[in-house]
C-alpha positions as CSV (number, residue, x, y, z in Angstrom):
1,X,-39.1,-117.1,100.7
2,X,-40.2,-115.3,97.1
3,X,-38.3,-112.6,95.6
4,X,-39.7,-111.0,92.6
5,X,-37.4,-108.7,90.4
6,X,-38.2,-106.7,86.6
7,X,-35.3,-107.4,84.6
8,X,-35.2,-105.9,81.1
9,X,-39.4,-105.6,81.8
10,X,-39.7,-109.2,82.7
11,X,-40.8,-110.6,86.0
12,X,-38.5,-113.0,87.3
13,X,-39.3,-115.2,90.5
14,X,-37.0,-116.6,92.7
15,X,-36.4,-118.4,95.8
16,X,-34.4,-117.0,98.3
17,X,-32.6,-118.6,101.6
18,X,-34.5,-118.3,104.6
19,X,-31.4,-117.5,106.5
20,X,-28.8,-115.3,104.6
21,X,-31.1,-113.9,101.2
22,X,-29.2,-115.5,98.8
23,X,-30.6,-116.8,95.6
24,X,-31.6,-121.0,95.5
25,X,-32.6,-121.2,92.0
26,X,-35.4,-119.9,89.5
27,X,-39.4,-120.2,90.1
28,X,-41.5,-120.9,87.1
29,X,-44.5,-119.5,87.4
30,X,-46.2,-122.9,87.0
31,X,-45.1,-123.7,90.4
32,X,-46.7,-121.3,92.4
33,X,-50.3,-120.5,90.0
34,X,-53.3,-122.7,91.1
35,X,-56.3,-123.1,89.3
36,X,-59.0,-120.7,90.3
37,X,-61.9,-121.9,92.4
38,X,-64.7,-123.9,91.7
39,X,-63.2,-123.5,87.8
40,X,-64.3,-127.1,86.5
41,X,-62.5,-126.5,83.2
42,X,-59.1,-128.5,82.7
43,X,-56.6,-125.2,82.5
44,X,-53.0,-125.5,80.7
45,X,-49.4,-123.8,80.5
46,X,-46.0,-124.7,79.5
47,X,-43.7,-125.3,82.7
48,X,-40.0,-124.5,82.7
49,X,-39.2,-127.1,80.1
50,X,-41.9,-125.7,78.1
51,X,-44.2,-128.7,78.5
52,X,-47.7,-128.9,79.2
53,X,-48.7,-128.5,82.8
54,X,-52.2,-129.0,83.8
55,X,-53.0,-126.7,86.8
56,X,-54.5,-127.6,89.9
57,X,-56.4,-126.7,92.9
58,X,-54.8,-125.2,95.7
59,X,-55.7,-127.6,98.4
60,X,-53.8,-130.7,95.6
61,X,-51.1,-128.2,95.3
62,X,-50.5,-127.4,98.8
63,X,-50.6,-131.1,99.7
64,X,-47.8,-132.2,97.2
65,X,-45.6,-129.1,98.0
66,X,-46.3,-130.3,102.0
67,X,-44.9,-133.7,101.1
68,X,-41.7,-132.4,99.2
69,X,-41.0,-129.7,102.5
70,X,-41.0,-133.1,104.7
71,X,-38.3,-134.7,102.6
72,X,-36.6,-131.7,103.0
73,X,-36.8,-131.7,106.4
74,X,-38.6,-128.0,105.9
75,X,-42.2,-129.1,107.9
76,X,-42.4,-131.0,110.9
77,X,-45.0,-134.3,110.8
78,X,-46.8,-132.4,113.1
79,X,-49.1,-130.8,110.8
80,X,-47.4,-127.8,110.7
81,X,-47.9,-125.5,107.3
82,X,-46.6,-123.8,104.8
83,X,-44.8,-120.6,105.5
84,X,-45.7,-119.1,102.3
85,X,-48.7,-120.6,101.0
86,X,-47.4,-123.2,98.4
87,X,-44.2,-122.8,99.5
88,X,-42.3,-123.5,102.5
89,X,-39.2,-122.0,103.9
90,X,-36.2,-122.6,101.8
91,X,-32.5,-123.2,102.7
92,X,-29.3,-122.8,100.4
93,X,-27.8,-126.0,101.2
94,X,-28.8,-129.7,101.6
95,X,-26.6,-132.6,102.7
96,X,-27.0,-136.1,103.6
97,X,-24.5,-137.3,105.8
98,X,-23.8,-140.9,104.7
99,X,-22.1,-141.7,107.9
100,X,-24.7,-140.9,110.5
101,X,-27.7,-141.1,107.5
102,X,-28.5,-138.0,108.8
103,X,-30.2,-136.0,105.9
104,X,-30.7,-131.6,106.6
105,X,-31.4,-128.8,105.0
106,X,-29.5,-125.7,106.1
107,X,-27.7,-122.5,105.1
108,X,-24.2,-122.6,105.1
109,X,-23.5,-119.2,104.2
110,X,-22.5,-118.3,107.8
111,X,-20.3,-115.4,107.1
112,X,-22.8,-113.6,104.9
113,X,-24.2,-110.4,105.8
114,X,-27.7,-111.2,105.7
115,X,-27.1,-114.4,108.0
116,X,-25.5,-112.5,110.5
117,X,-28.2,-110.0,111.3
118,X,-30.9,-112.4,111.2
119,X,-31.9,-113.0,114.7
120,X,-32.2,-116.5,116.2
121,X,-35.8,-118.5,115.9
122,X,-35.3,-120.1,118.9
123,X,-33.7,-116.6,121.2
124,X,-34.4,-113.3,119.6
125,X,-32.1,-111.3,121.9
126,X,-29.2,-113.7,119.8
127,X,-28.2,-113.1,116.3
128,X,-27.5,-116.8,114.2
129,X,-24.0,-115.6,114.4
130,X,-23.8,-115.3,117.8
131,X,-25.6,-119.0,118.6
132,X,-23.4,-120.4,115.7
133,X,-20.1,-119.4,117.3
134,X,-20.7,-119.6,121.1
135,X,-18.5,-120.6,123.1
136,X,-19.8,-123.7,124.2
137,X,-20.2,-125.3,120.3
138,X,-17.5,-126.4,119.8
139,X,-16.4,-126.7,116.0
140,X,-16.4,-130.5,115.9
141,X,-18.1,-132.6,118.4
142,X,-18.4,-137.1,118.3
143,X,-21.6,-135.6,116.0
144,X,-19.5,-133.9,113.2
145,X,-18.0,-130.1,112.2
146,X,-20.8,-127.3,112.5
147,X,-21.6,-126.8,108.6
148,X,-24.5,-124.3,109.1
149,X,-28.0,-123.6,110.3
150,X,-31.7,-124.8,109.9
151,X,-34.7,-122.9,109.3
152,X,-35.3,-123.2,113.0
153,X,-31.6,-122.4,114.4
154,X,-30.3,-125.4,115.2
155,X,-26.7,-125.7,114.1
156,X,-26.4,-128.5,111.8
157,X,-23.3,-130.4,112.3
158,X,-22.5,-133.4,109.9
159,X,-18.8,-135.6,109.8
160,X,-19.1,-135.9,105.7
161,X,-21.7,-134.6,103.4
162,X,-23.2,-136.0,99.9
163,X,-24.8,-132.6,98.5
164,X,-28.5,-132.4,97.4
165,X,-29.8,-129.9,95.0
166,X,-32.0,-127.8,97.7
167,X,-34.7,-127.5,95.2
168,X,-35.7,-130.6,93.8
169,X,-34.1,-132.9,96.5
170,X,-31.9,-135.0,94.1
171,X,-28.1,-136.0,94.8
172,X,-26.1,-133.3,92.7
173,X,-24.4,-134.8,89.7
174,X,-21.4,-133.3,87.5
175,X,-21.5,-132.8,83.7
176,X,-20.7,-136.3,83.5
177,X,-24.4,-137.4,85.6
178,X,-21.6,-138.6,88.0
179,X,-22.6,-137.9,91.6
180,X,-20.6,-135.6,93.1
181,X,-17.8,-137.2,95.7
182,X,-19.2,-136.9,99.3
183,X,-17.1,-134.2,101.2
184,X,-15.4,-135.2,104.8
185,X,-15.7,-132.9,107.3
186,X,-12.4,-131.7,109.1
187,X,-10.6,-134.4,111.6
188,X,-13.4,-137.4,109.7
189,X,-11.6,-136.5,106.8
190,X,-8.7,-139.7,107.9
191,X,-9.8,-142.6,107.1
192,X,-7.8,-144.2,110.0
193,X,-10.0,-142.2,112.4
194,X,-13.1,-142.8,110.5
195,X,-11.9,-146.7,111.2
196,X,-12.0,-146.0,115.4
197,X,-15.5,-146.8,116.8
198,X,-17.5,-144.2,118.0
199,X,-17.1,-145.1,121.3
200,X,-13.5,-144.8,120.8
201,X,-13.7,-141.8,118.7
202,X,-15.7,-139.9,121.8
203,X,-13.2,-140.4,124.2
204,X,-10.5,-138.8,122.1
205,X,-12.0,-136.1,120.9
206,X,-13.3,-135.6,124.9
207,X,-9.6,-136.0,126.0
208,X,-7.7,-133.9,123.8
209,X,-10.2,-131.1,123.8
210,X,-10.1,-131.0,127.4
211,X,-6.1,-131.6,127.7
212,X,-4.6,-128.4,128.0
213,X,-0.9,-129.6,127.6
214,X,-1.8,-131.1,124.1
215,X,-4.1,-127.9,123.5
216,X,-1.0,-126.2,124.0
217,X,1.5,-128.8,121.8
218,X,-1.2,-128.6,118.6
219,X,-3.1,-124.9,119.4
220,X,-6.3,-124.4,120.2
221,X,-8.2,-124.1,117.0
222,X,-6.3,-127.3,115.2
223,X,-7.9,-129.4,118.9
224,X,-11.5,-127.6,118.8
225,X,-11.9,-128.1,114.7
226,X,-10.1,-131.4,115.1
227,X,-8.0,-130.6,112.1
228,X,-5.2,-131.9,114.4
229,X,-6.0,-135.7,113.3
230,X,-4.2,-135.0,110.2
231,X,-0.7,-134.8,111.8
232,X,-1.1,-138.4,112.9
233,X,-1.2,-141.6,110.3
234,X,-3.0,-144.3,112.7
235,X,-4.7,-144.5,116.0
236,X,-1.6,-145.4,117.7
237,X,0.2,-142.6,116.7
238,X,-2.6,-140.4,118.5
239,X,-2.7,-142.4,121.8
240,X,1.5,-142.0,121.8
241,X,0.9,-138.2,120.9
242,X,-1.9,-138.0,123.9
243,X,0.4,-140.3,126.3
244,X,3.3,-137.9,125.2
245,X,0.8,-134.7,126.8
246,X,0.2,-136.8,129.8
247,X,-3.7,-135.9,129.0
248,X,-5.2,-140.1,129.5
């Protein structure tokens, strides 16, 4: 979504999540003019790094923006369209997770006011909030911690995450052009556990958040987040610690 404010007399345009309002990034105006109609002529203007852009036609322009929303996971293959014209819905966040090679767009900003009166895509008698923290999702599941919610409402879970610059679609570097170090998500965060198989890693997380003596031993939210895998140093320990609840 577009949001176009005066500041000091100048019209600024920006890009908005879809989700919670916040602010993405800038929009130049050469990203969103198109040359007019049946205009033959070859039509010029400095972009945001104040080289020369050579407009186009709306259908070329459409088509290009259509291919950059599908890498962005922000239009389906099934010819849907743009939202917004040239633009498509935009998220605040953009992950890849390099474990699963799972690659979303989402916003993350699940606390924010404006994310928690939007009403759910998918059930409009639900508020996001209310879908995000039902009682049946879990905060980590065998497919990762919940880290926010796409542009249709699914909740987006994800066991590390290598951040993306939601605009262009490029790994996010520091000052250095370094990428930034991936981020592991709550109990993935242990390299031992990362180690199990995910066979093996299904059936723990299945028995402990369903054992109500080592719910009781480690507390509910520690189980449910699966924070708790950071008390043990190896898989061993964990079996001895669920063999200790009586929960195999």
């Amino acid at each position: 979504m577009i949001r176009a404010r005066f500041i000091r007399g100048r019209q600024i345009f920006e890009e908005i999540c879809e989700h919670c309002g916040e602010k993405i990034d800038d929009i130049h105006i050469s990203e969103i003019l198109v040359k007019p109609k049946h205009d033959n002529r070859t039509l010029k203007i400095k972009d945001a790094d104040n080289a020369d852009y050579i407009l186009k036609d709306k259908k070329t322009r459409i088509r290009e923006e259509e291919v950059k929303a599908r890498k962005k996971q922000l239009l389906d293959e099934s010819g849907e369209e743009l939202k917004y014209g040239l633009r498509s819905e935009a998220m605040c966040s953009m992950s890849i997770d390099t474990i699963t090679g799972f690659t979303a767009s989402f916003c993350y900003r699940t606390a924010n006011k404006g994310f928690l009166n939007k009403r759910d895509p998918k059930d409009a008698t639900k508020t996001l909030s209310a879908s995000f923290h039902a009682a049946d999702e879990v905060e980590t599941n065998i497919t990762g911690s919940k880290v926010g919610v796409d542009r249709k409402g699914n909740i987006i879970r994800m066991k590390v995450q290598k951040r993306v610059n939601p605009k262009t679609g490029l790994i996010l570097k520091d000052a250095s052009d370094r990428e930034l170090p991936v981020k592991y998500e709550k109990g993935f965060k242990e390299s031992w556990f990362r180690g199990v198989s995910a066979d093996r890693q299904k059936e723990y997380i299945h028995i402990i958040q369903n054992c109500e003596a080592f719910i009781e031993r480690y507390g509910k939210k520690e189980v449910l987040s699966l924070n708790v895998m950071s008390r043990f140093r190896s898989e061993d320990e964990l079996r001895v610690a669920i063999s200790d609840s009586r929960c195999g």
